[in-house]
Every structure is written in C-alpha cells, then in structure tokens.
C-alpha positions in Angstrom: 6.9 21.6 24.3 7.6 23.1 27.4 7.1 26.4 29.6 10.1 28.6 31.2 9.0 30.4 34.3 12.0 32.7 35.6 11.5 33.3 39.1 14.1 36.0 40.3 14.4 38.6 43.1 16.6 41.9 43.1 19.1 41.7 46.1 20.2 44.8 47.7 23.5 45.2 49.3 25.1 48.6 50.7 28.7 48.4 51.0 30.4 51.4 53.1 30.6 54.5 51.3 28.9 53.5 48.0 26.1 52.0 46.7 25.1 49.4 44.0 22.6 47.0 42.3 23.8 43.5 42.0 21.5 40.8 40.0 21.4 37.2 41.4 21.5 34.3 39.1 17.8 33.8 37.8 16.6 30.2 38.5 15.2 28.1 35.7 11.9 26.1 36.4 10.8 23.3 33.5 7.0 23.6 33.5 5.4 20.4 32.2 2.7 21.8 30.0 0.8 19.0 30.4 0.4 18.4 34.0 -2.3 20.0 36.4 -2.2 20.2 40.0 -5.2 20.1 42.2 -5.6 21.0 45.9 -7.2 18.8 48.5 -10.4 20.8 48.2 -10.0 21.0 44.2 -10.0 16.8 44.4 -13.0 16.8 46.7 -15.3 19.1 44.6 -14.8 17.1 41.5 -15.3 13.6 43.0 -11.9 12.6 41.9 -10.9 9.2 41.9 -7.9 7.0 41.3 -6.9 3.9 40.6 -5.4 1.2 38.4 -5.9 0.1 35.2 -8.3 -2.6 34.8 -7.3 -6.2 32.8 -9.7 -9.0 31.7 -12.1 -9.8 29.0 -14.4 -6.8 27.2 -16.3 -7.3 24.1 -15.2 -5.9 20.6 -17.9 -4.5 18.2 -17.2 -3.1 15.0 -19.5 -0.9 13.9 -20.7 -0.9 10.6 -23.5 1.1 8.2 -25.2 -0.5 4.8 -28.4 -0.8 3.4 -31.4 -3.4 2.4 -30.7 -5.1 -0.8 -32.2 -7.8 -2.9 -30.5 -10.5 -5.1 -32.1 -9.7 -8.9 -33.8 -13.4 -8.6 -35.9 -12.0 -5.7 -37.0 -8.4 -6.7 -39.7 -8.7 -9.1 -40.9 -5.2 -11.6 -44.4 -6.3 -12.7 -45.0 -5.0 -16.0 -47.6 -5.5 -19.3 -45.7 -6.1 -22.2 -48.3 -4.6 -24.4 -49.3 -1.3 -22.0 -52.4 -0.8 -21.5 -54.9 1.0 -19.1 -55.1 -0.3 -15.2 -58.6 -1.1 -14.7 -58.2 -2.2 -11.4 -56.1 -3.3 -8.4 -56.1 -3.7 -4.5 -52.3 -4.2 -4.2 -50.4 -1.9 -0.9 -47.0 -1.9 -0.4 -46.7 -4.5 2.5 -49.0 -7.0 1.4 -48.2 -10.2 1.3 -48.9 -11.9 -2.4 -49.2 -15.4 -3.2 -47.7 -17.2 -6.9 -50.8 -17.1 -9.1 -52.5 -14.5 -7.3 -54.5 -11.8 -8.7 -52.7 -8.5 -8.5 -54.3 -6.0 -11.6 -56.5 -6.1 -14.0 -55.5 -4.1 -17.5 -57.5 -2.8 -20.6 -57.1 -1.9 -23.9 -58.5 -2.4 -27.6 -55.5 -3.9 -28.9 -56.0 -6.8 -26.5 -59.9 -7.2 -28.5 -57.2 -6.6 -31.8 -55.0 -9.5 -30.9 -57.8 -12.1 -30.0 -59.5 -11.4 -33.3 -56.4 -11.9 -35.1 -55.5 -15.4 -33.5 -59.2 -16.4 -33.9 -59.0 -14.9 -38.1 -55.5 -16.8 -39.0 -57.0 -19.8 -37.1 -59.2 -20.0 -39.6 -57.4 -19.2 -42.3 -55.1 -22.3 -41.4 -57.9 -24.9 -41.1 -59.2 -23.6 -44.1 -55.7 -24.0 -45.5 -55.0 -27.5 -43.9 -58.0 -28.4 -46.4 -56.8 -26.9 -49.7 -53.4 -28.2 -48.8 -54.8 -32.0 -48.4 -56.8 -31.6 -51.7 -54.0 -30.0 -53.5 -51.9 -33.2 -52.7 -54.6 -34.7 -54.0 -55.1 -33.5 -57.1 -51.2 -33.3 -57.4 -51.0 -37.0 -57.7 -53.2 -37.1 -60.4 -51.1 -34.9 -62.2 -54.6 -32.8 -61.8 -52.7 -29.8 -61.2 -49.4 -28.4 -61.7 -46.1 -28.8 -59.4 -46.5 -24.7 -58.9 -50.1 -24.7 -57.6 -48.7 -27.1 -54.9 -45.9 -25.8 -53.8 -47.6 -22.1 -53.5 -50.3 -23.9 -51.2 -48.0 -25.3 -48.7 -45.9 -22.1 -49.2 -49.1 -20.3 -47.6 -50.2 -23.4 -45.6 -46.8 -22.9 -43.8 -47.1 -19.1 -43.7 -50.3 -19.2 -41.4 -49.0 -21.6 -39.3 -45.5 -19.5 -38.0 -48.7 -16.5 -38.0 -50.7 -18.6 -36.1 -47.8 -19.5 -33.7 -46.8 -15.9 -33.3 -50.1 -14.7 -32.5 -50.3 -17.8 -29.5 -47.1 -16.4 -28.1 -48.5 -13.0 -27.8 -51.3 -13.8 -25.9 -49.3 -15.8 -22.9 -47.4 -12.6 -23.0 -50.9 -11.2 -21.3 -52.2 -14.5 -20.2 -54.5 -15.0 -22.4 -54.9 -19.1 -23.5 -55.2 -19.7 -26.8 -56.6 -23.0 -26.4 -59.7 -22.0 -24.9 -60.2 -19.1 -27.2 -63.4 -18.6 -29.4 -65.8 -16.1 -31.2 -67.5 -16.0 -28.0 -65.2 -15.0 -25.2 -63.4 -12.5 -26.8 -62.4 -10.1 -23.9 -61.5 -6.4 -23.4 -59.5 -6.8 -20.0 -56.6 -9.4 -19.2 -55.2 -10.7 -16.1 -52.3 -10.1 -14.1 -50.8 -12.2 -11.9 -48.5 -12.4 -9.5 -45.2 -14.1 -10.3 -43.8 -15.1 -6.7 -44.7 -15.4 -3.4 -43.9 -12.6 -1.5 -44.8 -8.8 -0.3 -45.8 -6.0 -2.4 -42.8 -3.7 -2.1 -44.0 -0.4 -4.1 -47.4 0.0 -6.5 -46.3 2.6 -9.1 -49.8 3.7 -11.0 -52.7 4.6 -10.2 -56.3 3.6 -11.6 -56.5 4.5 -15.3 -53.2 5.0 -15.8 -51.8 4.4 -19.2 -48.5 1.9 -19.1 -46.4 1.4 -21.2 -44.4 -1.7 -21.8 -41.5 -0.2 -20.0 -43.6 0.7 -17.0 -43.4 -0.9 -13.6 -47.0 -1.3 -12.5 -45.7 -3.0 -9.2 -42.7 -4.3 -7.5 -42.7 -7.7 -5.5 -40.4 -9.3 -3.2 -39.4 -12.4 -2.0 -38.3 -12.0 1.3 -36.7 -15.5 1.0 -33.5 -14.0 0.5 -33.5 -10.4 1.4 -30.3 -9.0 2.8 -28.2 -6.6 4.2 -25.2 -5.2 2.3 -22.5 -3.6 4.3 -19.5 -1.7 3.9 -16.3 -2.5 5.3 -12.8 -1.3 5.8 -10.5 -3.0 4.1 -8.2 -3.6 7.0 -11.3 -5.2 8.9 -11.6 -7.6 5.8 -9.8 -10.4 7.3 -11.8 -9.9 10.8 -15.3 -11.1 9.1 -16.1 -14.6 8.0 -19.1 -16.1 6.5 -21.4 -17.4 9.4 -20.8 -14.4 12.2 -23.8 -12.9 13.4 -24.5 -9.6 13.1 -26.8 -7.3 14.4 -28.8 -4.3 12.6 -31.3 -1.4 13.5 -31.9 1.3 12.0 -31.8 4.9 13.5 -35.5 5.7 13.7 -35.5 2.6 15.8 -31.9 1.5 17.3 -33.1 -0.3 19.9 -35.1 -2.6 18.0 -32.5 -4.9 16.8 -32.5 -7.7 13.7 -30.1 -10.5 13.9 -28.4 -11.1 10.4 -26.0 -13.9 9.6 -22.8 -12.9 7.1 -23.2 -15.0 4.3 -20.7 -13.3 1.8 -17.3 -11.7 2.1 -16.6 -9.1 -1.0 -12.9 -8.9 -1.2 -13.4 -7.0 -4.2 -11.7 -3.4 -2.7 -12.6 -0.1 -4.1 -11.1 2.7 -2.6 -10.3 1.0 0.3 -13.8 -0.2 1.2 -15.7 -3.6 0.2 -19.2 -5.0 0.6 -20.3 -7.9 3.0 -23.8 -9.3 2.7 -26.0 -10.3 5.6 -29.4 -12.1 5.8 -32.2 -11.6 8.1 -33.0 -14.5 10.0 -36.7 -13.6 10.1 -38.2 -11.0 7.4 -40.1 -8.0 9.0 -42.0 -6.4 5.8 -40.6 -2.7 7.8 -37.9 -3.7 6.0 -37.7 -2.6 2.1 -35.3 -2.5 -0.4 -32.9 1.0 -0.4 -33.7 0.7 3.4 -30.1 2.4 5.5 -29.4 0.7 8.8 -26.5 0.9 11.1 -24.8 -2.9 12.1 -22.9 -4.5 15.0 -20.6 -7.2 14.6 -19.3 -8.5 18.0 -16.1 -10.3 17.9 -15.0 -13.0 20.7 -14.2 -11.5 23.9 -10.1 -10.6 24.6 -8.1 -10.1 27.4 -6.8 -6.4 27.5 -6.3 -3.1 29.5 -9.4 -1.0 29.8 -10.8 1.8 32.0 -13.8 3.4 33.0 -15.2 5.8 29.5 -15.1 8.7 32.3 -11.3 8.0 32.4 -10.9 9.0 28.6 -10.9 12.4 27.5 -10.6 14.1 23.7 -8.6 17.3 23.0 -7.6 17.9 19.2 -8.8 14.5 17.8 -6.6 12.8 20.1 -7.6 10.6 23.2 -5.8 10.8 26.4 -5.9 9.6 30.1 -4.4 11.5 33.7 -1.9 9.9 35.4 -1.0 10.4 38.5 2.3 12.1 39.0 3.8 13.5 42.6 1.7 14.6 45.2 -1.9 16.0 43.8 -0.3 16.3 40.4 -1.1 14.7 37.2 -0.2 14.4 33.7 -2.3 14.2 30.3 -1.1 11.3 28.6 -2.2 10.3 25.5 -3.5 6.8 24.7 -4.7 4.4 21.9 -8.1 3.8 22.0 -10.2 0.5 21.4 -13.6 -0.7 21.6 -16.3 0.9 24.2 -18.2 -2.0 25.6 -20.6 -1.7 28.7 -19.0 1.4 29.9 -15.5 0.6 30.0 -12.9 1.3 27.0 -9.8 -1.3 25.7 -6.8 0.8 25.3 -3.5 -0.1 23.2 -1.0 1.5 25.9 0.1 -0.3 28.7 -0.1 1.6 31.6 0.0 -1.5 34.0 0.6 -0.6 37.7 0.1 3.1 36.9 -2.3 4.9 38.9 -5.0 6.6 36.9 -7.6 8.9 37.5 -10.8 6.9 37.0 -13.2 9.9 37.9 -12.6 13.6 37.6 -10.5 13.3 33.6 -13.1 15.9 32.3 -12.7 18.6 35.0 -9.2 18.2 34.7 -8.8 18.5 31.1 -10.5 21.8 31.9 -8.4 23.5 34.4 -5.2 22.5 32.4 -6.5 24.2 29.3 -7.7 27.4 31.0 -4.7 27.9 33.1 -2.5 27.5 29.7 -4.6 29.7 28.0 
C-alpha cells in the first residue's frame, strides 16, 4: 500500500487587459510507506550502524515444555490391604528408603481377629488330620460305614483350603504364619517398604484410619524417572532416541539437568506428541507432576544471521531495515529462525544487502509515528 502526496503551486499570469487563474499540472510523488529517512544527526543520536549480513555456523535449539513422569513399574502407592489405624511412622517426602525397610507401623483388632482364627482352624486341622487317619482306620475294618468316611475327609479338606486362606491373609500384612503361636499374637503389623528409592508424598497422619483403598505413602525409584515432553508434530522427524537434552525448571532456569531422549511417541493428537527423556543423575527436587521447560540443541548449520538488535516485531511479524538511497531505509520483513548467543538465523537471503545492525528499534519508531 502506498501514500500519494500532491505537491502543487498556483501560478499567476497577467496577460494585457485581462486577468485569469491557470492551474499547473499537479505532480504525483509515490511514498513508500515503509521507508524512513534519517538525517546525519538523526543517525548519530541513535548510534546507528550498518552493515552486512552475517554467514557461518549458529546453534539451533528447540524449545520445548513437559513434565516429571514415572513409568507405573517405578511409582509405588503403599497401602494396607485390610485398613487399619497408623500407629507410627518417620517417613518425609525426600527420604531415601531401602527394599525391606521399615516405613509404618499399623493397628487394629481385626489383625488380633485374623491371628486367632489361623491359630483356631490350625487346630481344628490337626485335630482333623487325627480323626481322618483313624477313620481310614476303622474304615478298613469295615468298622464304620463308607459315609462316616467320606464326611471326615469332606471336613478334613474343608479346614485345610480355611487354613490356606487364612495364611494368605496374613502375608497380605506380613504377618508369617509359620512362626505364629498362642503366644505372640500381636495387635500391630509391619510395613515395609517395597523398593529402593525416595519417599515421594506421606498421605496420613498418626491415627489416621485407612482404608484399603488409601495411599499411606508413595515411593519412587528414581532408577527410571523421566521427563515427558511435548512436541510439534512437524519437529517429530528432528528428534531421535539418544539426543541430549537439557531441562530447568522456571523457579530455577539456570540450574540445568541433562536428559537423554530415550522414546519418540509418534502417536499424534492434535498435532502434538510425547517424547520421553531420562535424567542422567536423579536430584530428589525432582518429583513426579513436576513442569520444566527443555532445550534440545541440534548440530550447528551454516546460515544467514544478524545481530537480535537488527530484528524488530510490528503486528506479529518480524522485519529488518535495509538500507535504501542515501540516509533512507526500508522495513523489510523477514523469516525468523533460532536466537543463539545473540545473533538470529533468518530464512531470507539478503546477501550483500546492507543492513542496519544497530538503531532497528528507533527506527521502527519514527516510521510508525510519522505515519500515524
């Protein structure tokens, strides 16, 4: 789009004995909206500068955002699967847990309930391992009847799967039923810690009714914790499993955590996919649900770049000043690539152009006002 300026001036001319107003031929003048002109003292206040392109190698990141995740197989819910009252625990999120370790100690009177009925049936089945021998007994003697028999080992066999159900139970809250008697029947069980690992989040508090369903604490092991990243699907075919990545998160970006990709998703939903990252080295900082920002730097390229001052942004579009005749120059818009130690890739050739370097910003400004 352009501006029309008519710049015109009324002649007069007088001829002998009359008079009269003749109008001279206006002259057009195309106005580049686009282009700014700047004195020799405009270009000295702003500290303009000018100069060429620049061409060689610059580093391209892609920038990426995710979150801390844990493969099922690591991320352990501790629970009691007969609830029960926490008697007592020293677990904090962050400490680090050993496989057979102590981690809570539980009560409740159906644990007494449970122990009294393994140690009853036990009984019972000796008792019935006795009959049953003597019944055999007597059987071959035609002592007793066929019946009598058959309803001993019917019962015989009844206490055993009792017996058997009742020893499953109590592994359910570590409780052996080999070293079970009528004198170590206990109110309180054991829990244990399943994995080594951290403690990742304690739940309750001290006595707390659980129920089954209730996670008393969550473990992890930070074996295989990892990042899970989202991704553009046209950047898909950029990432490969083994590139190195690095994460921070924004309470601390400058703290950074190198990660290795070591799964490509090329499952796509709504244009996005997944790529999982490891940590190299666990920090416990880091816990599951956790957001960080990545970086995934890609080999260096050859291409066109220039200073970030050189780039300016009007209307969600990015453009650079070229120099035109004289102390003019001329917004024109460029594509924009990766910023990488202060200098910016672009897509447009603009080789053996001169460009203003320095300046862009204040430029940008006057051209807007003075169309305004």
């Amino acid at each position: 789009m352009k501006y029309y300026i008519y710049l015109g001036s009324l002649a007069i001319s007088m001829a002998f004995g009359c008079s009269s107003n003749e109008k001279k031929p206006q002259k057009v003048v195309a106005v580049n909206e686009n282009e700014v002109g700047l004195t020799t003292q405009q270009a000295k206040n702003i500290d303009l500068q000018i100069g060429e392109v620049g061409f060689g190698e610059i580093n391209e990141v892609l920038k990426l955002q995710g979150k801390i995740d844990v493969p099922p197989q690591n991320l352990v819910s501790v629970s009691i699967p007969l609830g029960g009252y926490l008697r007592s625990t020293r677990m904090l999120p962050g400490m680090r847990v050993s496989k057979g370790q102590l981690i809570a100690v539980m009560e409740d009177p159906q644990y007494i309930q449970l122990q009294q009925d393994y140690l009853s049936i036990n009984n019972k089945l000796n008792y019935a391992t006795k009959e049953l021998a003597r019944q055999r007994e007597l059987n071959l003697s035609k002592a007793n009847s066929d019946k009598t028999l058959q309803q001993t080992e019917s019962e015989y066999e009844d206490l055993k799967i009792e017996l058997a159900a009742l020893i499953e139970k109590l592994k359910l809250i570590n409780i052996s039923a080999a070293q079970l008697n009528g004198r170590k029947i206990s109110k309180s069980v054991n829990v244990y810690s399943p994995i080594n690992g951290y403690v990742s989040r304690v739940n309750v508090n001290i006595g707390k009714y659980v129920t089954p369903s209730d996670v008393i604490l969550e473990l992890i092991n930070p074996s295989d914790i990892h990042l899970n990243l989202t991704v553009f699907e046209k950047d898909l075919d950029r990432i490969g499993i083994g590139q190195q990545v690095l994460a921070y998160t924004n309470a601390m970006p400058d703290r950074k955590y190198r990660t290795e990709v070591i799964l490509v998703s090329h499952n796509v939903d709504g244009g996005r996919s997944e790529v999982h990252c490891h940590f190299e080295q666990y920090d416990k900082s880091l816990v599951p649900g956790m957001y960080m920002n990545a970086e995934l730097q890609f080999k260096k390229q050859k291409v066109q770049f220039v200073p970030e001052d050189a780039v300016v942004s009007f209307e969600n579009r990015d453009y650079v000043f070229l120099a035109s005749s004289g102390m003019k120059f001329v917004m024109t818009e460029i594509r924009r690539g990766e910023v990488s130690d202060g200098k910016i890739a672009i897509g447009t050739d603009l080789k053996g152009r001169k460009v203003v370097l320095k300046g862009a910003y204040s430029l940008l400004m006057k051209l807007k006002n003075t169309v305004d």
